[in-house]
TIBA-402876 format. One record per residue (C-alpha): residue number from 1; residue in three letters; x, y, z negated. Coordinates in steps of 0.02 Angstrom, whole numbers, m for minus. Example, Ala and Ser with C-alpha at 12.3 -4.5 7.8 and 13.67 -1.06 7.14 Angstrom:
(pt 1,'Ala',(615,m225,m390))
(pt 2,'Ser',(684,m53,m357))
END
This chain:
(pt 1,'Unk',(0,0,0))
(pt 2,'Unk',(52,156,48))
(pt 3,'Unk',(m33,309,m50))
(pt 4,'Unk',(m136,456,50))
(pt 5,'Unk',(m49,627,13))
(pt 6,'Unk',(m163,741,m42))
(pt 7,'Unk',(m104,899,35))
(pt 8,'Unk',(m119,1064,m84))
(pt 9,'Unk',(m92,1176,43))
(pt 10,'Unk',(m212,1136,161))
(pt 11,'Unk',(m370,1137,m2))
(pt 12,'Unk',(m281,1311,m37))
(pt 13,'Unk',(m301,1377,132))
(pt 14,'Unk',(m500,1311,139))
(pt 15,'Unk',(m511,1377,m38))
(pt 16,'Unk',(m434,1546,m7))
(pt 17,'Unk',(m538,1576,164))
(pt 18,'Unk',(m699,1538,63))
(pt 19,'Unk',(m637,1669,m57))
(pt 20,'Unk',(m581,1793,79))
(pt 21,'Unk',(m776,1753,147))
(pt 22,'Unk',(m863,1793,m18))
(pt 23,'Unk',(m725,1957,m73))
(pt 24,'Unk',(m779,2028,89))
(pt 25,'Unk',(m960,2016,53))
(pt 26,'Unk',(m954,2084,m105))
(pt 27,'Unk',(m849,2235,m35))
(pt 28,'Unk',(m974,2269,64))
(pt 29,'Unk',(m1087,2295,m84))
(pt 30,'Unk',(m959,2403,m152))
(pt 31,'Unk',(m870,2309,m271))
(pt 32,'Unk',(m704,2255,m210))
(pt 33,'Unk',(m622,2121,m343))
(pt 34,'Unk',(m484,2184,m409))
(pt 35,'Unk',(m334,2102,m501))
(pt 36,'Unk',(m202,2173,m621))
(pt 37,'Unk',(m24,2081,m639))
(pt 38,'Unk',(90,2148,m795))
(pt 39,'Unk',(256,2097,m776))
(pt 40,'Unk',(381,2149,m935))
(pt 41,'Unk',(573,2111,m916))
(pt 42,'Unk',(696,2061,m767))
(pt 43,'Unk',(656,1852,m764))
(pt 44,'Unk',(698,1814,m601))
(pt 45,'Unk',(575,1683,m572))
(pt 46,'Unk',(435,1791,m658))
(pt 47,'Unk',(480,1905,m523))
(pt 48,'Unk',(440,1778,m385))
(pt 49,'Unk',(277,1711,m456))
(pt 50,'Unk',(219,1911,m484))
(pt 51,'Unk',(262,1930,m281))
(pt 52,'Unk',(170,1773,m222))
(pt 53,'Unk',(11,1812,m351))
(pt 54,'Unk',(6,1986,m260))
(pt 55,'Unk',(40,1953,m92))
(pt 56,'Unk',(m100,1812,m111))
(pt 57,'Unk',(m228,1946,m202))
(pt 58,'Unk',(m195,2056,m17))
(pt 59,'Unk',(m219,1927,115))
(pt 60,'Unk',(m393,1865,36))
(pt 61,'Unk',(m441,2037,37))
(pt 62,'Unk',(m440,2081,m150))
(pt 63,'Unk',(m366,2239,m225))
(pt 64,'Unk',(m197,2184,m310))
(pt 65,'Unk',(m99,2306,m458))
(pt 66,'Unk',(74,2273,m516))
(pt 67,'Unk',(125,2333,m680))
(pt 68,'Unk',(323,2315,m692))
(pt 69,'Unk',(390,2357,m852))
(pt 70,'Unk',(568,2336,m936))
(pt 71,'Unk',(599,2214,m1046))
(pt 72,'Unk',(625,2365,m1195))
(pt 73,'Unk',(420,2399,m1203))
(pt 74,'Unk',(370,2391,m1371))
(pt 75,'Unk',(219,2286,m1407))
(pt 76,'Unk',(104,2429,m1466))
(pt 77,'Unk',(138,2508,m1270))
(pt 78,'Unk',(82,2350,m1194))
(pt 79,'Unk',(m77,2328,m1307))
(pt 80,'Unk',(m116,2489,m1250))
(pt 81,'Unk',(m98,2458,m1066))
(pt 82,'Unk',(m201,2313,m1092))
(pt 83,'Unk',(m345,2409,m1189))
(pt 84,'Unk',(m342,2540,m1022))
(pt 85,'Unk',(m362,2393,m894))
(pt 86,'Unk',(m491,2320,m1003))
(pt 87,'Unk',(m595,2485,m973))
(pt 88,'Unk',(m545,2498,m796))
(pt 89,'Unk',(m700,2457,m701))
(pt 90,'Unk',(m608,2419,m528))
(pt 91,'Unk',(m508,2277,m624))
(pt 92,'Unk',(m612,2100,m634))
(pt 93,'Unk',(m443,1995,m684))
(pt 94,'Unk',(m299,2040,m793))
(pt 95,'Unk',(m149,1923,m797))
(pt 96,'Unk',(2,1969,m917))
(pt 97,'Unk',(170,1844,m829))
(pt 98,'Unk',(233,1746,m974))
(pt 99,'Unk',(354,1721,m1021))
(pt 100,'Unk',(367,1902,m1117))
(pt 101,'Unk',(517,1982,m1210))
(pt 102,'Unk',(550,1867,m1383))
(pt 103,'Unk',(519,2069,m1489))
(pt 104,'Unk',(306,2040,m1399))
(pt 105,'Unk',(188,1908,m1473))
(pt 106,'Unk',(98,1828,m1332))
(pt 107,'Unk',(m39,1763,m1424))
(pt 108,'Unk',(m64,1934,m1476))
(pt 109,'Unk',(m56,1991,m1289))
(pt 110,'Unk',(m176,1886,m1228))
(pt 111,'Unk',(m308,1883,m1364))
(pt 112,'Unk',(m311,2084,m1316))
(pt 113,'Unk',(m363,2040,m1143))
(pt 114,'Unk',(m556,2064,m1114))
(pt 115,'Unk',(m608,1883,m1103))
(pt 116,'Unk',(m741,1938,m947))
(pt 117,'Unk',(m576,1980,m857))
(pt 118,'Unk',(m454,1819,m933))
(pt 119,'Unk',(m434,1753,m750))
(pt 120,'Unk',(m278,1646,m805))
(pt 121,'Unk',(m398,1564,m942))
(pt 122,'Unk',(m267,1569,m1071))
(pt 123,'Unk',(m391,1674,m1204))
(pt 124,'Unk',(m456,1562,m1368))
(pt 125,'Unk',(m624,1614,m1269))
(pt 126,'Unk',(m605,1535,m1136))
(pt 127,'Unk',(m528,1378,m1215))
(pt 128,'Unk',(m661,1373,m1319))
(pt 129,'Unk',(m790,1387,m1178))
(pt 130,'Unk',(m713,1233,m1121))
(pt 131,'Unk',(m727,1149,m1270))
(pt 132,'Unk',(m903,1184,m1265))
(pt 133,'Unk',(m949,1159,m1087))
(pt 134,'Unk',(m995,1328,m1067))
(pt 135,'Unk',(m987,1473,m956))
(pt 136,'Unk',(m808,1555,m943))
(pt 137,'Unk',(m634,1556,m851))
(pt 138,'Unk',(m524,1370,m843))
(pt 139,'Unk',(m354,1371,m829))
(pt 140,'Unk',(m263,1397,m673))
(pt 141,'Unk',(m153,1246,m654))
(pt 142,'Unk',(m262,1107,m727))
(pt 143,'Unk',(m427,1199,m617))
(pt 144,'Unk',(m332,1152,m466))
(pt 145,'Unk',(m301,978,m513))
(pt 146,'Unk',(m463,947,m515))
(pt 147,'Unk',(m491,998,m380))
(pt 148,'Unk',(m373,906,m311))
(pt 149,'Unk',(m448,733,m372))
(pt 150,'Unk',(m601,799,m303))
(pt 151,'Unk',(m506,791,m143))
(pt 152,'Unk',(m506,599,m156))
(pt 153,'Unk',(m675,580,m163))
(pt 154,'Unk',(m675,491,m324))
(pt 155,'Unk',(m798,497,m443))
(pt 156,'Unk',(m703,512,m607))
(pt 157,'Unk',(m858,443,m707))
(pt 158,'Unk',(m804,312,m830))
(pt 159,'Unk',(m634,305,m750))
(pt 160,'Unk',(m499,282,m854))
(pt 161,'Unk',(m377,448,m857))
(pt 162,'Unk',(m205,470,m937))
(pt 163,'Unk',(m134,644,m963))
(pt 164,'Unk',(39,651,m1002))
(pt 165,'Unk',(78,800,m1086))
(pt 166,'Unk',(8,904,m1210))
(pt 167,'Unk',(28,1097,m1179))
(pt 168,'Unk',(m120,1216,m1215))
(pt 169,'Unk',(m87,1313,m1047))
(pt 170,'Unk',(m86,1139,m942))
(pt 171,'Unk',(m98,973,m1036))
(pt 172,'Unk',(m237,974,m1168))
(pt 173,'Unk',(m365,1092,m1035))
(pt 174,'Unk',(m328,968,m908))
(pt 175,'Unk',(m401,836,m1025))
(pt 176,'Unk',(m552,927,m1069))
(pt 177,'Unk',(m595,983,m896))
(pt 178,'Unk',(m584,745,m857))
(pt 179,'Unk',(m689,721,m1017))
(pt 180,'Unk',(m815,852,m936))
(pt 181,'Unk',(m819,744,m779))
(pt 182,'Unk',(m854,584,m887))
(pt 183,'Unk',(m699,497,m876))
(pt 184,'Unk',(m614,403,m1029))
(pt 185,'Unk',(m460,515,m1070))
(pt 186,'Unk',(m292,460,m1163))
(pt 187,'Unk',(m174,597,m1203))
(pt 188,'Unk',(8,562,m1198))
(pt 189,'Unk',(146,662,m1264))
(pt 190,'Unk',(339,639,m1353))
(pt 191,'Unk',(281,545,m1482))
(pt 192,'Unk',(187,415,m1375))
(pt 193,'Unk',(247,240,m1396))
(pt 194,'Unk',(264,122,m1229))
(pt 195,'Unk',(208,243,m1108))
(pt 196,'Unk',(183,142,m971))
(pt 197,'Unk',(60,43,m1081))
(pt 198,'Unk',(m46,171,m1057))
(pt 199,'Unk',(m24,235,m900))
(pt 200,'Unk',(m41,50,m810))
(pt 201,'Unk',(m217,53,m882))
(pt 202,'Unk',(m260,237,m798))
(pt 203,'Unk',(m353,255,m626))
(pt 204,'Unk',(m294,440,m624))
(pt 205,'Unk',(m115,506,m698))
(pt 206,'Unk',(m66,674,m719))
(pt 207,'Unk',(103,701,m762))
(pt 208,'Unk',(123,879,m834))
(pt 209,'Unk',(299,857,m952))
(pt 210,'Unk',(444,944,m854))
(pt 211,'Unk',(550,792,m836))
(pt 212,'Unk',(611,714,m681))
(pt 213,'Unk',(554,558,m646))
(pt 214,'Unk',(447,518,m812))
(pt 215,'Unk',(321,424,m702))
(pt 216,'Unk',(397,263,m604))
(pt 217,'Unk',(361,152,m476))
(pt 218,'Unk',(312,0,m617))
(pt 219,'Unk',(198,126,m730))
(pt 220,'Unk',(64,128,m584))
(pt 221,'Unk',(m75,15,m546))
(pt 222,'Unk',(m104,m6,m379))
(pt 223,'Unk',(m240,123,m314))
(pt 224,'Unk',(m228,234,m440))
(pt 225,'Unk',(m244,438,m411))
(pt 226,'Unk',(m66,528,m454))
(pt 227,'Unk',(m60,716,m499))
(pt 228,'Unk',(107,788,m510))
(pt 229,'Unk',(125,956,m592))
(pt 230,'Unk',(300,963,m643))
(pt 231,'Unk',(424,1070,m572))
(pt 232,'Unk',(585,1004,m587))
(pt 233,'Unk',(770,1014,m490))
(pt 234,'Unk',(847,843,m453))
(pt 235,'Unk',(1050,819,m435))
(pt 236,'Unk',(1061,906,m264))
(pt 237,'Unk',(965,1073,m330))
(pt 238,'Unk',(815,1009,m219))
(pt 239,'Unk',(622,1038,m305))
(pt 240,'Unk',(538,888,m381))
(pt 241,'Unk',(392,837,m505))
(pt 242,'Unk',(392,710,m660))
(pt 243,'Unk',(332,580,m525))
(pt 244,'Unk',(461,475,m418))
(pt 245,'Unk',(378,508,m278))
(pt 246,'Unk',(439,400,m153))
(pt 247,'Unk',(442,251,m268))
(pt 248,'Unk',(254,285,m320))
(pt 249,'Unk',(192,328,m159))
(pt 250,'Unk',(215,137,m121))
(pt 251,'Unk',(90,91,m266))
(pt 252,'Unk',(m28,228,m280))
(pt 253,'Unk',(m171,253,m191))
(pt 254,'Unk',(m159,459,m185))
(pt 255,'Unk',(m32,581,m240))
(pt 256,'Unk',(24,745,m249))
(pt 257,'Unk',(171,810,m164))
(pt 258,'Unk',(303,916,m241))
(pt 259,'Unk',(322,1043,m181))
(pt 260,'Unk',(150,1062,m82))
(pt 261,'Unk',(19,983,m193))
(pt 262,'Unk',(m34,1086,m352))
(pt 263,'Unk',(92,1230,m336))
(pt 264,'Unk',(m29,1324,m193))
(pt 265,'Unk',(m183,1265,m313))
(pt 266,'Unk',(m130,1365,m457))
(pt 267,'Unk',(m113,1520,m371))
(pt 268,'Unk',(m274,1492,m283))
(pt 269,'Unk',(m382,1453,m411))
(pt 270,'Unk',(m316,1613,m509))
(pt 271,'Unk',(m392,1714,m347))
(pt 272,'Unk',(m548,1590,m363))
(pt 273,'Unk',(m581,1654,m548))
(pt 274,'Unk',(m544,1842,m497))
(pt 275,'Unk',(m665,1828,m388))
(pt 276,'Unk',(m807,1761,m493))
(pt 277,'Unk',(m761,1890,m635))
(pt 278,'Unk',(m804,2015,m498))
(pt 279,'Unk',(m956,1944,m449))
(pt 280,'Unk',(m1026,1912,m635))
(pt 281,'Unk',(m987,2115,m653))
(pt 282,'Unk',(m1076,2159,m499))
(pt 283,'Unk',(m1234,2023,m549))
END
């Protein structure tokens, strides 16, 4: 067996055209969405991420600002910008880049964002309205994943799911957002004993840890759906996930690609949520 790929790029570009679609009408009835990066310090790959949120805010139509600031604003000052884009009626989505300067709490940071306009879905709000199965923004990253299964065409209802990782950004959303679809969810983390116990039981893996090659070839049963969210340099310098891919792409029955699989789907689903907080304002 030979798994299907399940291409991120190519769900990004239907998602993003559908968004493009729906930003346009809404334009038109004189609310264009509008999304505010913050960016505090010099981090290099900060930087990049900022560029590629922006540049993907302009080409589906949406009004994009970029805050830069240097890595010496004090806390109070960004509280403060946050407090003004929270009253800024042309901003639907406010995303602060993490990581911030070590002398800024980010907790503190994002609990001051508006949760109406917590497009990243980082806010206790919006975790919490995930908990609960109600109305708010999900997290970027784990959003797109599910999507992504979606992609397969397999329903996840009493499927067995292992999510290895634990992270509140990534790992423990991702399960809530599988328990919401009815699947049977193990979490799986550092302290896990036998892994691949676990994950040779699982009709759907998502590896979410940072470590190169944490999911093998023998931790798959055959057929099973692989999601790959790790971002990872091998030996040579060249991108890879927690999933050897080439070894698991012989057992699987889908996968994700890295890069190419839930990289696009983050930034996507962040213009996805932008876009929704605009049209809840404008309902």
């Amino acid at each position: 067996m030979t798994a299907t790929i399940i291409d991120g790029n190519a769900l990004a570009a239907e998602l993003r055209a559908d968004v493009r679609r729906r930003a346009a009408a809404l334009t038109a009835r004189g609310v264009r969405p509008g999304l505010a990066v913050v960016l505090v310090g010099e981090d290099p790959a900060s930087q990049v991420y900022v560029g590629k949120k922006v540049q993907a805010c302009q080409d589906a139509g949406l009004h994009s600002v970029l805050e830069r600031y240097g890595a010496e604003l004090t806390e109070a000052a960004l509280l403060d910008r946050i407090a003004a884009l929270n009253a800024d009626p042309a901003i639907h989505g406010i995303l602060v880049q993490l990581p911030l300067p070590k002398h800024i709490d980010a907790q503190k940071v994002i609990a001051a964002i508006d949760p109406a306009k917590d497009v990243d879905g980082f806010h206790v709000a919006s975790a919490g309205a995930l908990l609960t199965g109600t109305p708010g923004f999900w997290s970027c990253t784990p959003y797109g994943c599910m999507k992504l299964i979606e992609r397969t065409g397999i329903d996840l209802a009493g499927k067995h799911a292992v999510v290895i990782g634990r992270s509140n950004n990534v790992g423990k959303p991702m399960a809530l957002m599988l328990l919401q679809k009815n699947a049977t969810v193990t979490i799986c983390h550092s302290a896990t004993a036998n892994l691949k116990h676990h994950t040779l039981q699982a009709d759907v893996i998502v590896a979410a840890v940072g470590r190169q090659n944490t999911v093998t070839a023998d931790m798959v049963k055959p057929g099973a759906v692989v999601i790959d969210i790790g971002m990872n340099r091998n030996a040579a310098g060249k991108l890879c996930g927690d999933v050897d891919f080439a070894g698991v792409r012989e057992v699987a029955g889908w996968i994700t690609p890295v890069p190419g699989g839930v990289g696009p789907m983050t930034v996507t689903m962040l213009l996805v949520n932008t876009l929704e907080a605009a049209e809840r304002a404008a309902a």
